[in-house]
LUMTOR-505147 format. One record per residue: residue number from 0; x, y, z of N, C-alpha, C in turn; residue in one letter; chain. Coordinates in nm, 3 decimals. Each point is the difference from the previous one (the first is absolute). Layout:
N
<rec kolvo="NUM" n_east="X" n_north="Y" n_up="Z" ca_east="X" ca_north="Y" ca_up="Z" c_east="X" c_north="Y" c_up="Z" nudo="A" nufi="A"/>
...
***
This chain:
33
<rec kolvo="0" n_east="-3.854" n_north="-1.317" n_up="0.914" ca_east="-0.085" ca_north="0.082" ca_up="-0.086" c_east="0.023" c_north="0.148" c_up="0.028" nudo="X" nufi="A"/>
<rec kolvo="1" n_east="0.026" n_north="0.036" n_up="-0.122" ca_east="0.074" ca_north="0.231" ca_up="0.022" c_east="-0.140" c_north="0.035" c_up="-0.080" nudo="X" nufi="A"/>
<rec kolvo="2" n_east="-0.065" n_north="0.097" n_up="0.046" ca_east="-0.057" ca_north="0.090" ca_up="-0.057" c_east="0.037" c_north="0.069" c_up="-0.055" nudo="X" nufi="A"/>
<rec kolvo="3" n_east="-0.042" n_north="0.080" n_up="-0.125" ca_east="0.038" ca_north="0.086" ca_up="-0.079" c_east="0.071" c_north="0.119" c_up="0.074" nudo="X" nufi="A"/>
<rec kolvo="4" n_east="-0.067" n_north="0.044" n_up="0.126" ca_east="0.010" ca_north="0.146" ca_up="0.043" c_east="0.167" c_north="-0.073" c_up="0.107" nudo="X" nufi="A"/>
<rec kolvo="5" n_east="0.009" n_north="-0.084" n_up="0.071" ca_east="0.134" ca_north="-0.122" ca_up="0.047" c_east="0.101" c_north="0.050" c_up="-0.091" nudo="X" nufi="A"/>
<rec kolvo="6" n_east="-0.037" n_north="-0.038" n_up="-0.104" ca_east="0.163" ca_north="-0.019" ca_up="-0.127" c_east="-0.010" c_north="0.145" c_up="-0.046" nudo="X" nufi="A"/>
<rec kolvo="7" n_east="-0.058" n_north="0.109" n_up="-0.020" ca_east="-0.019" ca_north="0.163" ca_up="-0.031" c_east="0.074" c_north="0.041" c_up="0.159" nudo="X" nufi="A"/>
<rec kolvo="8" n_east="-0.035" n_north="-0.038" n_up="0.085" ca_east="0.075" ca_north="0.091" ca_up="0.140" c_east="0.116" c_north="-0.062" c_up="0.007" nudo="X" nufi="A"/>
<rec kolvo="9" n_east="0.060" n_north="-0.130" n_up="-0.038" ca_east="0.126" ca_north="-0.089" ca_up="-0.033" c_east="0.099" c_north="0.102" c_up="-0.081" nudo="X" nufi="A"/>
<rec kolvo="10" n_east="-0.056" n_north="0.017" n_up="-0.082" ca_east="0.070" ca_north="0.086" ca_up="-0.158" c_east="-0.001" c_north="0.099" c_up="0.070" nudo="X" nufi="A"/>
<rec kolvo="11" n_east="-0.056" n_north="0.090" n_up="0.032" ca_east="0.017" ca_north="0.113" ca_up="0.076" c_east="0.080" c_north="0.003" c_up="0.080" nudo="X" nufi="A"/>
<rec kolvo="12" n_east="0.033" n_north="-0.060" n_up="0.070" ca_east="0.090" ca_north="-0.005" ca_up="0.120" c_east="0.148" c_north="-0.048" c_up="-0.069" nudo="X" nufi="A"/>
<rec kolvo="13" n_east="0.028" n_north="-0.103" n_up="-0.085" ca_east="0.060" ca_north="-0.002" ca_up="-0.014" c_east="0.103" c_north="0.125" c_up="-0.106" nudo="X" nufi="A"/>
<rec kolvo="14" n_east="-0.113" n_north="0.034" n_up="-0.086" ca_east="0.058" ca_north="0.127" ca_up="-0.074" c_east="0.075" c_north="0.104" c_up="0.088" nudo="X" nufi="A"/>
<rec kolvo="15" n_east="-0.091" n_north="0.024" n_up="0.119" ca_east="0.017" ca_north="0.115" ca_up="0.087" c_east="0.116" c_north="-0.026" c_up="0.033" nudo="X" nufi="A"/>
<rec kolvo="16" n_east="0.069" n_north="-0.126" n_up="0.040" ca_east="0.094" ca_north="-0.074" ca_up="0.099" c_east="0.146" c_north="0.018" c_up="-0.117" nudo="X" nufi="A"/>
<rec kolvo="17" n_east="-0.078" n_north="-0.006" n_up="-0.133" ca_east="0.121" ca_north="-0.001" ca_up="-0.069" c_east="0.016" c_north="0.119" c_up="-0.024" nudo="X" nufi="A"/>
<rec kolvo="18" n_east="-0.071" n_north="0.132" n_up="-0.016" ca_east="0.034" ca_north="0.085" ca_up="-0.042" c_east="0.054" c_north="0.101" c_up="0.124" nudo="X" nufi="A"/>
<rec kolvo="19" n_east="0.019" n_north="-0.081" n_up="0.121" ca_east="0.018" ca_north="0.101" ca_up="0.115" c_east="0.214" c_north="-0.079" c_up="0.005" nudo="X" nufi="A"/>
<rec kolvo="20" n_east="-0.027" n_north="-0.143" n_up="-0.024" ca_east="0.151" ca_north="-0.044" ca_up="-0.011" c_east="0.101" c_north="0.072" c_up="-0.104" nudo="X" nufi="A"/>
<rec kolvo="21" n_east="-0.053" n_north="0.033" n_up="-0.142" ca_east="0.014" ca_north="0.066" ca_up="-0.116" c_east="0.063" c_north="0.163" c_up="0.089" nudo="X" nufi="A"/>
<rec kolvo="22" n_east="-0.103" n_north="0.070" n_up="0.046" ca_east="0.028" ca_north="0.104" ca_up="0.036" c_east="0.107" c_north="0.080" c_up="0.117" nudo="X" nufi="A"/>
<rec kolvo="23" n_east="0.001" n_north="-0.162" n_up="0.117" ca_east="0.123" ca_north="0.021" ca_up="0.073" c_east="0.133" c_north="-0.076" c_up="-0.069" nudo="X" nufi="A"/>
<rec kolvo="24" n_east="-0.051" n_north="-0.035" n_up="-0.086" ca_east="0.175" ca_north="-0.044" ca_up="-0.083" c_east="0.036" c_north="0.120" c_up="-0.057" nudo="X" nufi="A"/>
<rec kolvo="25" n_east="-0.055" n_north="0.071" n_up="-0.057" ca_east="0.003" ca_north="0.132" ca_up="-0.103" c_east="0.033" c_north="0.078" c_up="0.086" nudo="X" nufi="A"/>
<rec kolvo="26" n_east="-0.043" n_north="0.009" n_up="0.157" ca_east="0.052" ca_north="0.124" ca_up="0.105" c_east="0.156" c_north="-0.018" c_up="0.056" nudo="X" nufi="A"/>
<rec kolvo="27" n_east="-0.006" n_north="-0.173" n_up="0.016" ca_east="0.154" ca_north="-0.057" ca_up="0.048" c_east="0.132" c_north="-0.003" c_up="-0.139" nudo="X" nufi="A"/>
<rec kolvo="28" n_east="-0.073" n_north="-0.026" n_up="-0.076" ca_east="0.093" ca_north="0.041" ca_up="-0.090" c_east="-0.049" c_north="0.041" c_up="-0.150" nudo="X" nufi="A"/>
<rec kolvo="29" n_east="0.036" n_north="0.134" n_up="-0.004" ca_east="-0.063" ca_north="0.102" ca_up="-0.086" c_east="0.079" c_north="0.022" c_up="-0.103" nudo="X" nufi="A"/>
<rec kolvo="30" n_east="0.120" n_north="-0.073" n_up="0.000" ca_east="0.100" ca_north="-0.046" ca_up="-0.141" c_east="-0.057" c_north="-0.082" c_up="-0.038" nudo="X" nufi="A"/>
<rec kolvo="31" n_east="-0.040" n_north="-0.078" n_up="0.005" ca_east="-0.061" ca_north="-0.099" ca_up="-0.083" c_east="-0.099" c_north="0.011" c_up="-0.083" nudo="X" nufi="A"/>
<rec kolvo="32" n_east="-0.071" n_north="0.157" n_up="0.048" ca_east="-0.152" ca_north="-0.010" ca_up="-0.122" c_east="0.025" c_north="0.134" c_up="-0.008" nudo="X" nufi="A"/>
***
């Protein structure tokens, strides 16, 4: 059983997680975007 506020800090984290992978790809290679 996830609580609402469980699956909201889930999404969060995972956004964060993707948008921090997103951002060291873009630093490692900056030809690409």
């Amino acid at each position: 059983m996830t609580h609402p506020s469980d699956l909201a800090l889930i999404l969060a984290g995972a956004t964060a997680l993707g948008l921090l992978v997103y951002l060291l790809a873009a630093l490692l290679r900056p030809e690409k975007f």
